[in-house]
C-alpha positions as CSV (number, residue, x, y, z in Angstrom):
1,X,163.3,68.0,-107.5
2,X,161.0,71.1,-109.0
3,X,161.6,74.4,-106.9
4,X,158.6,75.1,-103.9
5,X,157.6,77.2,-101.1
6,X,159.7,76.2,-98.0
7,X,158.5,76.2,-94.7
8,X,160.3,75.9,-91.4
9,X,159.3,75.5,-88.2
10,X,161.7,75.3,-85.3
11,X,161.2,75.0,-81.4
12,X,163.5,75.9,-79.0
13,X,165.4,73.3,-76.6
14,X,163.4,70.4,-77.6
15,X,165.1,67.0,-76.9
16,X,164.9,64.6,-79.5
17,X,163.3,61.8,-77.2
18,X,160.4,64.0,-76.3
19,X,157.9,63.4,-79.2
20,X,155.7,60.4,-79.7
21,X,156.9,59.9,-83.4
22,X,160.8,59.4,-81.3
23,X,159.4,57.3,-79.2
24,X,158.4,58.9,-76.3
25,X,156.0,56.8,-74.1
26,X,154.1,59.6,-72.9
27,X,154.7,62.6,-75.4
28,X,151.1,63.9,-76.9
29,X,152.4,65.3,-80.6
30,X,149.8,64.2,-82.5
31,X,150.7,67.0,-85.3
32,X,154.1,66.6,-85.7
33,X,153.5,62.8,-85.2
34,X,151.6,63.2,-88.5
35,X,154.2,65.5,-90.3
36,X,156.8,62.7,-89.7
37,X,154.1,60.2,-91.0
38,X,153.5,62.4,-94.4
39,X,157.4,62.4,-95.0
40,X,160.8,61.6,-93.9
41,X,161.8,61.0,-89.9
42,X,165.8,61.1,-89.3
43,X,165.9,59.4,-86.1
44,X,170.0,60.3,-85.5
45,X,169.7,64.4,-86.0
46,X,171.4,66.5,-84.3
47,X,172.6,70.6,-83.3
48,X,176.2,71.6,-84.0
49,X,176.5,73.8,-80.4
50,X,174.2,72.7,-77.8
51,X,173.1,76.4,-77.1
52,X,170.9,78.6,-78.2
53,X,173.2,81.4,-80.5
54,X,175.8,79.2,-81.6
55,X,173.5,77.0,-82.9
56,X,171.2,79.7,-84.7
57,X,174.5,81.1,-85.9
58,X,175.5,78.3,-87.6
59,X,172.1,76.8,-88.7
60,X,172.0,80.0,-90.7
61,X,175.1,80.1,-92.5
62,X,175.6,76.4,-93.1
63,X,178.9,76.9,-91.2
64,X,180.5,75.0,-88.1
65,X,180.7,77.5,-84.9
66,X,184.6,77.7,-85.1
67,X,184.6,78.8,-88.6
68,X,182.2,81.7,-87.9
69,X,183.4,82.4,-84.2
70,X,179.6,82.6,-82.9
71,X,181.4,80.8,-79.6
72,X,178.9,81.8,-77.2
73,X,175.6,83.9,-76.7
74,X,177.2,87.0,-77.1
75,X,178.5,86.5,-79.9
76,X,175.1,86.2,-82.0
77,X,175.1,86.2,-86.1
78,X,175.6,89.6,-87.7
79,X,175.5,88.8,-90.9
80,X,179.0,88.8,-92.2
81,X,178.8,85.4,-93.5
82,X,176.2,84.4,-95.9
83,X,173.3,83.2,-94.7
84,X,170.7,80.4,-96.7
85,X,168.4,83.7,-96.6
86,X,171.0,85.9,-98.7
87,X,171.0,83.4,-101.2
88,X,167.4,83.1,-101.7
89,X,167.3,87.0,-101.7
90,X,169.7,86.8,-104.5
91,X,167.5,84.7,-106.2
92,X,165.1,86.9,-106.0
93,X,162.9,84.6,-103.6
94,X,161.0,85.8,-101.0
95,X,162.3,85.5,-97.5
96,X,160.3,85.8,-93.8
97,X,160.5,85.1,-90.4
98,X,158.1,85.2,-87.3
99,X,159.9,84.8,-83.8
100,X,162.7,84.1,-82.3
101,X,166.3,84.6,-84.3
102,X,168.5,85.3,-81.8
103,X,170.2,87.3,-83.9
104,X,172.1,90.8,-83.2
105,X,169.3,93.0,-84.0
106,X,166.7,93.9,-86.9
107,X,168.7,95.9,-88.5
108,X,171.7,94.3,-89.7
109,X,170.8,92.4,-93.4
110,X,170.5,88.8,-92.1
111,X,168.9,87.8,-94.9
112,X,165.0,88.2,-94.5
113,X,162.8,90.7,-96.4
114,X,161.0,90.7,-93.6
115,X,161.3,90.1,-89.2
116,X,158.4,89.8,-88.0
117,X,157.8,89.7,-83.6
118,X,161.5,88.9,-83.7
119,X,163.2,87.7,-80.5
120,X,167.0,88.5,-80.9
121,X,170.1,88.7,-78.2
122,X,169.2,90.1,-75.1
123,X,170.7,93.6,-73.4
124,X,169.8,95.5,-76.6
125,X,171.8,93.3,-78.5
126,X,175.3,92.1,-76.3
127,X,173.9,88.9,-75.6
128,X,174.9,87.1,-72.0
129,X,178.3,88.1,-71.3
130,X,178.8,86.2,-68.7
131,X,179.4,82.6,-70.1
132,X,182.3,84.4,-71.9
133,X,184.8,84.6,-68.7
134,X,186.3,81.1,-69.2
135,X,190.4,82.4,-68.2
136,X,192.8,80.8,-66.0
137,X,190.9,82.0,-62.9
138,X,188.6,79.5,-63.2
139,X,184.6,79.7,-64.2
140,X,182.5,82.2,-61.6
141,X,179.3,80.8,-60.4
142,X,176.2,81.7,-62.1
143,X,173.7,83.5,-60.0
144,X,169.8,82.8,-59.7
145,X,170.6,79.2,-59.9
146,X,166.9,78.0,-58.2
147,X,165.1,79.9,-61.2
148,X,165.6,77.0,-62.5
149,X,163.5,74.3,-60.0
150,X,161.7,77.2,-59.0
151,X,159.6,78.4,-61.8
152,X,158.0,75.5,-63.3
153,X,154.7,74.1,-63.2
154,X,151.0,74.9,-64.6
155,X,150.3,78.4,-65.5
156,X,151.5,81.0,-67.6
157,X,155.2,82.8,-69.1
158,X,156.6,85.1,-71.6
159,X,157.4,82.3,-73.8
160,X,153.5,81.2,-73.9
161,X,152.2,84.9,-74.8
162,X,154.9,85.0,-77.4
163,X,154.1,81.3,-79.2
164,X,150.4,82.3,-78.9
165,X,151.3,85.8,-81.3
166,X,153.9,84.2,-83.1
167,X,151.9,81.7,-84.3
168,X,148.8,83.5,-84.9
169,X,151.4,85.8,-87.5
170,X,152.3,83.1,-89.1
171,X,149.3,81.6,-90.3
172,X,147.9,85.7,-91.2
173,X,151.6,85.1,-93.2
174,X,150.5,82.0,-95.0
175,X,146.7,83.5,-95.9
176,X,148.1,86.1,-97.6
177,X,151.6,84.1,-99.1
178,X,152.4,84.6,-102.9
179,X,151.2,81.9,-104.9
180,X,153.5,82.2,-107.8
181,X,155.1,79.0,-108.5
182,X,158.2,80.6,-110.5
183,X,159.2,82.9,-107.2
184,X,159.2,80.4,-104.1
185,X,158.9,81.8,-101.1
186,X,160.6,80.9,-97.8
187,X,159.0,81.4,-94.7
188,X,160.9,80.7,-91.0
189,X,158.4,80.2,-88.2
190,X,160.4,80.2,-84.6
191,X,159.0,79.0,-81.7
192,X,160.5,79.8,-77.7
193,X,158.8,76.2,-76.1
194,X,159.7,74.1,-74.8
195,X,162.4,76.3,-73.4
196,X,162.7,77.0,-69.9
197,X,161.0,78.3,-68.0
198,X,159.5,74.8,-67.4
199,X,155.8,76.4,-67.2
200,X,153.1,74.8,-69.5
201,X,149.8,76.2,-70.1
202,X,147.1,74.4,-67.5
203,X,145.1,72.6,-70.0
204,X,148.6,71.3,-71.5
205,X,150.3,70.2,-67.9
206,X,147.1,67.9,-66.7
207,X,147.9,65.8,-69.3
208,X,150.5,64.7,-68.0
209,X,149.9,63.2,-64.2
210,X,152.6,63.1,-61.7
211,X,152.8,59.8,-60.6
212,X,153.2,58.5,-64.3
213,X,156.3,61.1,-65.3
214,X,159.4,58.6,-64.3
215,X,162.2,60.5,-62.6
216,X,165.4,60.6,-64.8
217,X,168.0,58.8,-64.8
218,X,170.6,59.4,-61.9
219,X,174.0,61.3,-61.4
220,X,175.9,61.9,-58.5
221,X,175.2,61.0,-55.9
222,X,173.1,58.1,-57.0
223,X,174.8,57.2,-60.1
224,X,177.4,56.9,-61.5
225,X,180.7,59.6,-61.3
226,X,180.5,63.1,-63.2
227,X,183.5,63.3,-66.4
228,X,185.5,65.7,-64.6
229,X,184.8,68.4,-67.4
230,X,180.8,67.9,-66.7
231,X,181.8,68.6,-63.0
232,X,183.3,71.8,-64.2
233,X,180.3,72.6,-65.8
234,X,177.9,71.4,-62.7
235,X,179.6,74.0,-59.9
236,X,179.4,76.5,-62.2
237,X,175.6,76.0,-63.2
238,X,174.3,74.1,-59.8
239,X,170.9,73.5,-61.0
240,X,170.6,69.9,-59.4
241,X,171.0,71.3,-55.8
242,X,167.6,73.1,-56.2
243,X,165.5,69.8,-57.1
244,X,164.0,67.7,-55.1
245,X,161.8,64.4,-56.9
246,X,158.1,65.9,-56.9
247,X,160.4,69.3,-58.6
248,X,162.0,67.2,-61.0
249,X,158.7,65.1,-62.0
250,X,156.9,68.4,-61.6
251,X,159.3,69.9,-63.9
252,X,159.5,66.9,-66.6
253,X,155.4,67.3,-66.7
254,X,155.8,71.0,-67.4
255,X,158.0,70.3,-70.3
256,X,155.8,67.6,-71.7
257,X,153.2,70.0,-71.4
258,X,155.0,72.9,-73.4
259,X,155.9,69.9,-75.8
260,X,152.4,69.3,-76.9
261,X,151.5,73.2,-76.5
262,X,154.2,73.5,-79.1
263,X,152.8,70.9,-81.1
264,X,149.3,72.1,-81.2
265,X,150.8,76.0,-82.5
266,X,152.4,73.1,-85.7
267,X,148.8,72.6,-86.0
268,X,147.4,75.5,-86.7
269,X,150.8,76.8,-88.7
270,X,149.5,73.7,-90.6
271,X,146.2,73.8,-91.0
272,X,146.4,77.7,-92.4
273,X,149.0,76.1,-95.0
274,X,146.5,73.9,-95.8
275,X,143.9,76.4,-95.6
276,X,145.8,79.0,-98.1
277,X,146.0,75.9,-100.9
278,X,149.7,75.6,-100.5
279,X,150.2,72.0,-99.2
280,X,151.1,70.5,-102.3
281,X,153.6,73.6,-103.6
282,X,155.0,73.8,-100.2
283,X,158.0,71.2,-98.2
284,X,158.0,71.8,-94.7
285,X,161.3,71.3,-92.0
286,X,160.5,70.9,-88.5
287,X,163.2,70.8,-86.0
288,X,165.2,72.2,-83.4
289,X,167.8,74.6,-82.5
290,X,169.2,72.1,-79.5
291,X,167.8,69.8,-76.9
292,X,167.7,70.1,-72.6
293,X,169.0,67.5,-70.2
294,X,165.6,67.8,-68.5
295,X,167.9,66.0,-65.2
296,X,169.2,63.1,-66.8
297,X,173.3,62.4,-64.8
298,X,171.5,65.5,-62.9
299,X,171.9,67.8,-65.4
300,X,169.6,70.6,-66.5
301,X,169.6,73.0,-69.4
302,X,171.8,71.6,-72.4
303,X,176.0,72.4,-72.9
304,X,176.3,68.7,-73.3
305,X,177.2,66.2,-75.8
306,X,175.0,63.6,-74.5
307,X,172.0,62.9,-76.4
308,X,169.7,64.6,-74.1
309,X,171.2,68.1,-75.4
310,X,172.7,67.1,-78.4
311,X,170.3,65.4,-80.2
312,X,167.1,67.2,-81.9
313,X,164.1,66.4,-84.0
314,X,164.3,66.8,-87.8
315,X,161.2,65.7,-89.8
316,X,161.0,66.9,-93.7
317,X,157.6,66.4,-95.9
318,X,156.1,67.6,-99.1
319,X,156.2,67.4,-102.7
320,X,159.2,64.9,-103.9
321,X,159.7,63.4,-100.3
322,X,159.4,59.9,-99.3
323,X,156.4,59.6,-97.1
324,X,156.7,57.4,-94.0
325,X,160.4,57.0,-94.1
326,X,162.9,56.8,-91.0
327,X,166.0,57.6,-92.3
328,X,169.2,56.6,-90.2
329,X,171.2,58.9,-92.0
330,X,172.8,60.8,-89.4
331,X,172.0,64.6,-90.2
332,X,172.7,67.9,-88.5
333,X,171.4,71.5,-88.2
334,X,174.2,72.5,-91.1
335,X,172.5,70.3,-93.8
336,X,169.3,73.3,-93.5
337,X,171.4,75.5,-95.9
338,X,171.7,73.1,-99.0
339,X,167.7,72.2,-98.1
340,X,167.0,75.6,-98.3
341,X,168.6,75.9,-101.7
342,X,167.4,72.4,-103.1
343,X,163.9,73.6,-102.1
344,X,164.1,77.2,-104.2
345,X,166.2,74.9,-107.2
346,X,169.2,77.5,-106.5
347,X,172.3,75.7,-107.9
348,X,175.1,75.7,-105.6
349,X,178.0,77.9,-106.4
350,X,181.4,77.3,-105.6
351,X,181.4,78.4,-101.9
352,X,178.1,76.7,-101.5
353,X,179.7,73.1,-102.4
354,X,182.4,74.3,-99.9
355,X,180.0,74.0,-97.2
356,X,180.0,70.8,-94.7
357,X,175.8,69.9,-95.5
358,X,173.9,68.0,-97.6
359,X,170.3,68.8,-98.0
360,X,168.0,66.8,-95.9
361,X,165.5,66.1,-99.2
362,X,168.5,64.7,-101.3
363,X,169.1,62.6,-97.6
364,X,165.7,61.5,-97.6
365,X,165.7,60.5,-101.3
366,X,168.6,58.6,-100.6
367,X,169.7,54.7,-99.5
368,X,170.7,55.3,-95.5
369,X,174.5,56.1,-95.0
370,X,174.8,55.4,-91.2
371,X,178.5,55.7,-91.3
372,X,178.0,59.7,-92.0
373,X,180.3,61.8,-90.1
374,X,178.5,64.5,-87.5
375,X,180.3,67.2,-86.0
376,X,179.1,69.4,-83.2
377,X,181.1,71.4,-81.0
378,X,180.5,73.6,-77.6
379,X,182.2,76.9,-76.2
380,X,179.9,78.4,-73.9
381,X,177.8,78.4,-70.5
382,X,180.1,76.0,-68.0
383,X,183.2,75.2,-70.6
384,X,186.3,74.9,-68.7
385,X,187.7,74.0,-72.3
386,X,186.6,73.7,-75.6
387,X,183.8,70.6,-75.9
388,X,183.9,68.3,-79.1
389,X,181.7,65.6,-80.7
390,X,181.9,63.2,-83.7
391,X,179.2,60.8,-84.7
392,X,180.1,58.2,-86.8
393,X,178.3,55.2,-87.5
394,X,177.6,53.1,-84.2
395,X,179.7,54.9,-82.3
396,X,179.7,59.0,-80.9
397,X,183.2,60.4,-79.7
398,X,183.2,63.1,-77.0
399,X,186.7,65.4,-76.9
400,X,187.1,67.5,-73.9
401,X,190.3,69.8,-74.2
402,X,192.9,68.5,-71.9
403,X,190.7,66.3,-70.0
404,X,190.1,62.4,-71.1
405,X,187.5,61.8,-74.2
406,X,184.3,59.4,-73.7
407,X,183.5,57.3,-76.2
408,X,180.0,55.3,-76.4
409,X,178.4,52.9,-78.5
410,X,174.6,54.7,-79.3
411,X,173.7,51.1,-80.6
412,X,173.9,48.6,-77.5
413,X,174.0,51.6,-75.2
414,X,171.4,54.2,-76.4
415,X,171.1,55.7,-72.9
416,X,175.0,56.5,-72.8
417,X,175.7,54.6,-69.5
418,X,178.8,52.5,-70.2
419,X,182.0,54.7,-71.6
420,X,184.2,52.8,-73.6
421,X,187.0,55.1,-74.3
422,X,189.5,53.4,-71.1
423,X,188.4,49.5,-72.6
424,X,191.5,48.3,-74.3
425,X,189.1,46.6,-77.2
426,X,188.1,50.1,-78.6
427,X,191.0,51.9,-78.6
428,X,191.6,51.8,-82.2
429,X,187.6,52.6,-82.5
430,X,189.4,55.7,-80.5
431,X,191.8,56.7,-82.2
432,X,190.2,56.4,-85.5
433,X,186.9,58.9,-84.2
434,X,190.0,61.7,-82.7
435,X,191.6,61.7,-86.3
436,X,188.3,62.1,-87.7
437,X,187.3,64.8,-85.8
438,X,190.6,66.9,-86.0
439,X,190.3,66.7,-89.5
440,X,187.3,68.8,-89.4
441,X,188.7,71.1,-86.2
442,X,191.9,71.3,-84.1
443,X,190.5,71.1,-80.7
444,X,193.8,73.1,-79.1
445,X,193.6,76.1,-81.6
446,X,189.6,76.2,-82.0
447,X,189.9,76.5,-78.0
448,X,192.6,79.1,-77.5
449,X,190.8,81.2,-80.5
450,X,187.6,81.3,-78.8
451,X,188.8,81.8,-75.4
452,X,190.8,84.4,-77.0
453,X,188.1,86.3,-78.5
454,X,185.7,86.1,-75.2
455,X,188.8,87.4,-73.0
456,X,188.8,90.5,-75.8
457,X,184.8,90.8,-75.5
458,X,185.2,90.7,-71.9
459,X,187.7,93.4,-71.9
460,X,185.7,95.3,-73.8
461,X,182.8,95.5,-71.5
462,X,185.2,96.3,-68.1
463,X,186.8,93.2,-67.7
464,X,186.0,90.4,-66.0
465,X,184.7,91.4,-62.1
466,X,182.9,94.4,-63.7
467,X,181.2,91.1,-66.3
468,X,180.1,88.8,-63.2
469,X,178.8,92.0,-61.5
470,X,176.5,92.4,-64.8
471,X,174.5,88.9,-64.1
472,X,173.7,86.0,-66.3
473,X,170.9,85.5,-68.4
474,X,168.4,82.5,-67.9
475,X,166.0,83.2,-70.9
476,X,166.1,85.6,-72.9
477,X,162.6,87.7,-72.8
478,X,160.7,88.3,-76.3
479,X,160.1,91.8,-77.6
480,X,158.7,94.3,-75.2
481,X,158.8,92.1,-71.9
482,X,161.5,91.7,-69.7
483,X,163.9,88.6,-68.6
484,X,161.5,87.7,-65.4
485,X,158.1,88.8,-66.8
């Protein structure tokens, strides 16, 4: 494959399912719709920490969380370990980004020539403490728990203000990009959408009416039981209690809303690609960081393992990519540090083979391998102990430390209702997934060492009362506004 530009655009929180080119009955995406069309779809992708940081973290460095300790969102990327943008610097490629990192700050060498408008940890760079008191006291509450059911809706947010600029950067980025083809350039374009809060611009929310947007499917006390560890999690982050069904469908709209809002900002970053004559030296990523239960076993935000938070779009196009492909090659957010190489025609050196990915264009150009292992893994907001996933073929394993694993099979039961893991027919299926996954991580030591370093960050910062007297964050505001603006 000849070396190119790269382009990546990422959203923020957007769950696989809610895109027209995934399926989505309702979902208006006509752009990204047409990026899938152009190039390759991989219809099983997914994060490797259903969280913001963690995820960012390890999206960067081609790492899994546990290697690089980025357990929670105050523990955001620093860059110790390489990144995929120290590489192409090396190279002597140039390297961008417009919006949200999520990073430390701008001033540790994270690997861009350049931050533009970046959005990084909040609290002048500490991040939300709070998720990090996980000891033997037990989880506190979070506070501000009806922000959640409370601001949603038509109208406007911090998060719209900053797309609008960040996009409008990016394509004054592309008119003025290099067009040397023997010094690719790589360009990250970060969108907040559809994050909460679940506010859409007006023109965005009519399109979806109310009495078409289907409430989700139902947890306690309609369904059935929580997993005793997704308990855990719902007492400490209570959204449910705060929506009612016109909230929820109002809600759901809102999202679709900042779903297509999104997709018309891929548009334009698009279009002034087009527009700067460098579509055909250019491959294009679009995905996200992680998805949002959006209500679904009444559950809202993400810090799950089910597909509603795990799973996220991936889409690749361009030069050398197969066009109108759905691959069911099972991919993951660590695979963007080989692409990233493949696309600048960096050979790998010898800690670069080391890593876990494999780049999504040599994926795409390959027969599918739907028995690839997938690994993701969860530390943070709600964890009474360390959370673990493995995909593998038919089948995805969920590991909760020291409380009873789920196992379900994403082929007859897409919509994760019916766990297998107690049926005496899959328990070799069972076993077989745990040895798999603790070959990649030892669940009991990956979860003492990150409860171990969050105890030592909490100490750090007064312990934990004087922690849980600081707050928790909901979303963390971009440059020059503040958390509720």
């Amino acid at each position: 494959m000849k070396p190119s530009n790269l382009l990546i655009i990422m959203d923020d929180e957007q769950t696989q399912k809610a895109l027209g080119c995934y399926g989505h009955p309702l979902a208006e995406t006509p752009n990204i719709d047409g990026l899938a069309a152009s190039g390759t779809r991989f219809e099983n992708a997914y994060t490797n920490c259903p969280i913001c940081t963690p995820s960012r973290a390890s999206f960067a460095t081609g790492r899994y969380v546990h290697e690089i300790g980025a357990w929670d969102n105050a523990f955001p990327y620093e860059g110790r370990t390489p990144s995929w943008g120290h590489r192409l610097q090396a190279a002597g490629c140039r390297t961008a980004s417009v919006g949200k990192l999520h990073y430390r700050n701008s001033d540790l060498p994270t690997g861009f020539d350049e931050q533009i408008i970046p959005l990084h940890a909040p609290n002048d760079g500490i991040g939300d403490i709070f998720a990090s008191v996980r000891d033997n006291l037990g989880l506190p509450v979070r506070r501000n728990n009806e922000r959640m059911s409370n601001e949603i809706g038509p109208g406007e947010s911090h998060y719209i203000r900053y797309d609008h600029e960040v996009t409008e950067l990016a394509c004054r980025w592309l008119k003025d990009a290099p067009m040397d083809r023997d010094r690719p350039w790589a360009l990250f374009v970060s969108l907040t959408c559809p994050h909460f809060p679940f506010i859409a611009p007006p023109a965005f929310y009519e399109m979806y009416p109310l009495d078409e947007i289907p409430l989700p499917k139902e947890g306690p006390p309609g369904g059935s039981a929580w997993h005793p560890w997704i308990k855990s999690l719902h007492e400490c982050a209570p959204y449910e209690a705060y929506f009612d069904n016109e909230k929820k469908r109002i809600a759901i709209a809102a999202y679709l809303g900042m779903c297509s809002f999104v997709d018309s900002n891929v548009g334009k970053i698009l279009g002034a690609l087009g527009e700067a004559g460098l579509g055909d030296s250019t491959r294009i990523v679009f995905a996200s960081d992680h998805g949002d239960n959006l209500g679904a076993r009444g559950l809202w935000g993400k810090s799950t393992m089910y597909e509603e938070s795990v799973a996220v779009p991936a889409i690749v196009s361009g030069p050398g990519i197969p066009a109108g492909k759905i691959s069911a090659t099972p991919v993951s957010l660590v695979d963007l540090f080989p692409t990233v190489l493949d696309a600048a025609g960096i050979e790998p050196g010898e800690e670069d083979r080391s890593l876990p990915g494999t780049s999504l264009f040599e994926t795409a150009n390959a027969p599918d391998n739907s028995g690839r292992e997938i690994f993701s893994e969860f530390h943070a907001l709600g964890a009474v102990t360390g959370l673990f996933m493995l995909r593998r073929g038919r089948f995805k394993y969920i590991h909760y430390t020291d409380y009873p694993p789920e196992l379900f099979d994403l082929e007859s039961d897409p919509e994760e209702l019916d766990d297998l893991a107690g049926d005496p027919s899959h328990q070799g299926t069972l076993r077989e997934l745990e040895a798999g996954l603790r070959a990649i991580a030892d669940p009991e030591e990956v979860d003492r060492r990150a409860k171990a370093d969050q105890a030592a960050l909490v100490e750090r910062h007064g312990g934990r009362e004087a922690v849980i007297r600081m707050g928790n964050s909901f979303a963390s505001p971009p440059p020059g506004e503040s958390e509720g603006a």
